[in-house]
Residue frames relative to the residue before (quaternion, step in Angstrom):
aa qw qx qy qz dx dy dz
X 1.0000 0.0000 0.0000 0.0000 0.00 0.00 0.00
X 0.3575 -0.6331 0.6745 0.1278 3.56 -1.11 1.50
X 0.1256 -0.6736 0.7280 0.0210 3.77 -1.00 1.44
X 0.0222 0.6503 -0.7588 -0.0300 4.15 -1.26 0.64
X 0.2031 -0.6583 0.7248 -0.0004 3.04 -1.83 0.95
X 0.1020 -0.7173 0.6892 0.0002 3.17 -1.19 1.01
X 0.2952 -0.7201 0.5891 0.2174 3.10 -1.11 1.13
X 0.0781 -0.7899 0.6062 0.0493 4.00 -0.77 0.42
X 0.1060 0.7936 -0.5842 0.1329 3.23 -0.36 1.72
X 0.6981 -0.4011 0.2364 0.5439 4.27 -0.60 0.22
X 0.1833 -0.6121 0.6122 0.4657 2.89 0.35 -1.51
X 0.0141 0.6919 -0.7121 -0.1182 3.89 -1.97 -0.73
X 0.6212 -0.6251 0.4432 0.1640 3.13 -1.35 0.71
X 0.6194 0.4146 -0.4031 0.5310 3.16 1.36 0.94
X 0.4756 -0.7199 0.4370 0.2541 3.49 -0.28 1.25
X 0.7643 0.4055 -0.3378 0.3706 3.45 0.55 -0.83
X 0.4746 0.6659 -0.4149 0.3989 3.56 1.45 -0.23
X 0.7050 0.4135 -0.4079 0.4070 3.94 1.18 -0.05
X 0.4144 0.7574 -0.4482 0.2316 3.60 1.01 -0.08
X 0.6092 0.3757 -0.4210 0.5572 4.05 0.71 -0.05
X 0.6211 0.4271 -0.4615 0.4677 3.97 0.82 -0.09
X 0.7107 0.4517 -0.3272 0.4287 3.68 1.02 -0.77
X 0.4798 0.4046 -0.4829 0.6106 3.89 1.06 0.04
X 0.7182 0.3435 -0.4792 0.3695 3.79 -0.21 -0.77
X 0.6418 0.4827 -0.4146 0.4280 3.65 0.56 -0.64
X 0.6116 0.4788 -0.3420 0.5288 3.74 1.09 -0.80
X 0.6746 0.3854 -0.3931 0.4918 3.87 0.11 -0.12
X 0.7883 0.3150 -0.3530 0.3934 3.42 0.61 -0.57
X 0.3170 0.7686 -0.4078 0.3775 3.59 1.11 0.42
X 0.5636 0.6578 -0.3382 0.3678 3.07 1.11 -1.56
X 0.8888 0.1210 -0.0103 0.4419 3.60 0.77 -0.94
X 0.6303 0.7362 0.0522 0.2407 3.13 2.06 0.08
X 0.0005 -0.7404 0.5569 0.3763 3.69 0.52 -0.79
X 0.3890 0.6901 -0.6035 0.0908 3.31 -0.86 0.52
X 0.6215 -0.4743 0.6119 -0.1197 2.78 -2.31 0.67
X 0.2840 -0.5545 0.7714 0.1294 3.64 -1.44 0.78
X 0.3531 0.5308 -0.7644 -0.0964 3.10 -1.98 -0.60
X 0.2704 -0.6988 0.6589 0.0661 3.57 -1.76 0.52
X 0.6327 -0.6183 0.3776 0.2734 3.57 -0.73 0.49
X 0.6869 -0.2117 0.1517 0.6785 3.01 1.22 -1.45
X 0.8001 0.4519 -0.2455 0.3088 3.69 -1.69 -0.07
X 0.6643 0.0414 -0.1780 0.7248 3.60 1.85 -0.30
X 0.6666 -0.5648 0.4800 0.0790 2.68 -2.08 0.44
X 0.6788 -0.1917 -0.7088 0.0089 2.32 -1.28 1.55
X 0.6390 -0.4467 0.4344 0.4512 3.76 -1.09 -0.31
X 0.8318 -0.3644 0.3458 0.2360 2.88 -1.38 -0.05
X 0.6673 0.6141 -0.0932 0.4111 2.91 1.41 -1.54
X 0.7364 0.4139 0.0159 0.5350 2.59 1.00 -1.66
X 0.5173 0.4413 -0.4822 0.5524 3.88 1.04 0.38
X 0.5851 0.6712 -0.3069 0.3361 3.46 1.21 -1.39
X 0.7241 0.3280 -0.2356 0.5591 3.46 0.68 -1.47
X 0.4749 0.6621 -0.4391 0.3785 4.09 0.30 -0.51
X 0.6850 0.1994 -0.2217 0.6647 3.79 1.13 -1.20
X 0.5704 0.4984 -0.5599 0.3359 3.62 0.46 -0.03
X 0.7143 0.5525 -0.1896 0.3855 3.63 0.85 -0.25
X 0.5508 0.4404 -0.2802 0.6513 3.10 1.71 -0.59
X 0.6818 -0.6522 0.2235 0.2446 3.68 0.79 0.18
X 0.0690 0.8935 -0.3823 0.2252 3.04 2.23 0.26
X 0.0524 -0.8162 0.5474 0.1773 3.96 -0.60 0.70
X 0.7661 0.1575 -0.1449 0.6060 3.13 1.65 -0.38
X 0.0885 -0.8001 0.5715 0.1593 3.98 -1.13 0.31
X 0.1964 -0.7506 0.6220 0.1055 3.37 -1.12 0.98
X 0.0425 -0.7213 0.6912 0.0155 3.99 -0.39 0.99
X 0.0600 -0.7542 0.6459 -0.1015 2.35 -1.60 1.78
X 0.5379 -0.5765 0.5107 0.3429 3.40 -0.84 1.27
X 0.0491 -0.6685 0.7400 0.0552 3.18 -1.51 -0.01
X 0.3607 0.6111 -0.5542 0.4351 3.11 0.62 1.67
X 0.5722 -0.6384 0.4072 0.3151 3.06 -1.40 0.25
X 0.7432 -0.2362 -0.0143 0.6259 3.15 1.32 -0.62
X 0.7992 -0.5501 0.1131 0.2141 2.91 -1.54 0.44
X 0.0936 0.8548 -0.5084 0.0461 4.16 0.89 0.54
X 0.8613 -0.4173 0.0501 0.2856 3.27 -1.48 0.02
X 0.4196 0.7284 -0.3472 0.4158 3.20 2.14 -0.22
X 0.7056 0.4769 -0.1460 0.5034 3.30 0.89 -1.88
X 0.8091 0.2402 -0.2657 0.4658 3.76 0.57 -0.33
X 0.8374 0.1978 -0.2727 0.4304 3.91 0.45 0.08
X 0.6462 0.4644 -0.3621 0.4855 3.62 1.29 -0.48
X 0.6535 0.5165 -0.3474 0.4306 3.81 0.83 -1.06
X 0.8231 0.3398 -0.3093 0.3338 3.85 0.49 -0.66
X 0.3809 0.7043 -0.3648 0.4751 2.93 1.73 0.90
X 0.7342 0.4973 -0.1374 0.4413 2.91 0.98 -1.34
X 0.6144 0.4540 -0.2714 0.5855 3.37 1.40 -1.00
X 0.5751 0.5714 -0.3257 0.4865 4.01 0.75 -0.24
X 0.6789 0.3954 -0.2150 0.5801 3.63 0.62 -0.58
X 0.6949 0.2162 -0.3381 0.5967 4.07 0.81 -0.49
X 0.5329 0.4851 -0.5518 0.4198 3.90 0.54 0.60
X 0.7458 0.3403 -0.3559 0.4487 3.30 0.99 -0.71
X 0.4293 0.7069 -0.3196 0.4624 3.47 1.40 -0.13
X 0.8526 0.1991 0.1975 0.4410 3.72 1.43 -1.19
X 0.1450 0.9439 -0.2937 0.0415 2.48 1.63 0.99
X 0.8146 0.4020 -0.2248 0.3527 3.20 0.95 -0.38
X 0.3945 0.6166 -0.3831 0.5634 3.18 2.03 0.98
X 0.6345 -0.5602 0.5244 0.0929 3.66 -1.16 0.63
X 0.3661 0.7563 -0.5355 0.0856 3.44 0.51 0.19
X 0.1353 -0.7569 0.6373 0.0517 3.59 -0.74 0.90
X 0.0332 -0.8079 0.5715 0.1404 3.44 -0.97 0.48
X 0.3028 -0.8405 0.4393 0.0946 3.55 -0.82 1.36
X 0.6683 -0.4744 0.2768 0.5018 3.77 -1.18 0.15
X 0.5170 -0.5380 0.4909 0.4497 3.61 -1.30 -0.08
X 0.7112 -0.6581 0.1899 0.1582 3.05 -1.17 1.53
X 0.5017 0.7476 -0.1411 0.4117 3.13 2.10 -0.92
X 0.7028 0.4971 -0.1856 0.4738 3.29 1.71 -0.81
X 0.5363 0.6929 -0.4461 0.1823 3.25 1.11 -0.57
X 0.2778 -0.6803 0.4251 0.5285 3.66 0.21 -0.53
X 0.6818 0.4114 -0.4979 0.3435 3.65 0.45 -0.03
X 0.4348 0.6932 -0.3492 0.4566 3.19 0.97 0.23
X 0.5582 0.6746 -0.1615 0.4552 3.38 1.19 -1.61
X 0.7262 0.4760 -0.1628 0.4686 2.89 0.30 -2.11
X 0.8747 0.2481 -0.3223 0.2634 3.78 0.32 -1.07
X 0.4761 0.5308 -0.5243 0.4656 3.75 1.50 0.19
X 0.6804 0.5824 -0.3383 0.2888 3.72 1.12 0.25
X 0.4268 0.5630 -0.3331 0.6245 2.90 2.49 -0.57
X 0.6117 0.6466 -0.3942 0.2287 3.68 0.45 -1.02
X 0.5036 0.7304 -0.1303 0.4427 2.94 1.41 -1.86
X 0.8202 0.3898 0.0214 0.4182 3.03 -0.21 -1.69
X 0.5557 0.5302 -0.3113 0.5596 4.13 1.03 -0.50
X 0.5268 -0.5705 0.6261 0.0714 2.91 -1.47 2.09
């Protein structure tokens, strides 16, 4: 089984404002399929990350917010989007997970960060 990950972050209309999503997407590569997408204002959508790993042969996809937490994007616009490329893909797996911000290990290290001399 082929697993893809899509990272799904807002997006903004500064260019340099995606570069910590493009290193995170570059580190997970190392061992990964993955993918960007942005809600709005950059490129690509959702969709269009969605079908990209559908083509590379992806049997399953796990989209992961890259938010901190979970507001009105992550809870009414994203399971939209991820609805429409299930029905779009039917015979792909797409799972869609919490925003990344919540996890507590996650928590814990923007709290080591913080806190480091």
């Amino acid at each position: 089984m082929k697993e893809g990950i899509v990272l799904f972050a807002h997006g903004s209309r500064d260019p340099e404002w995606s570069r910590p999503f493009e290193s995170l997407a570059a580190e997970l590569s190392k061992k990964h399929v993955v993918r960007l997408a942005y809600l709005e204002l950059m490129q690509p959508p959702l969709a269009d990350a969605i079908a990209s790993l559908a083509d590379a042969g992806v049997d399953s996809i796990r989209v992961v917010p890259v938010f901190l937490a979970q507001g009105g994007h992550v809870k009414q616009d994203l399971p939209r989007l991820v609805a429409a490329a299930r029905s779009a893909h039917p015979n792909i797996n797409i799972t869609l997970e919490q925003a990344i911000g919540e996890r507590p290990q996650v928590l814990a290290a923007i709290a080591r960060a913080i806190t480091a001399d």
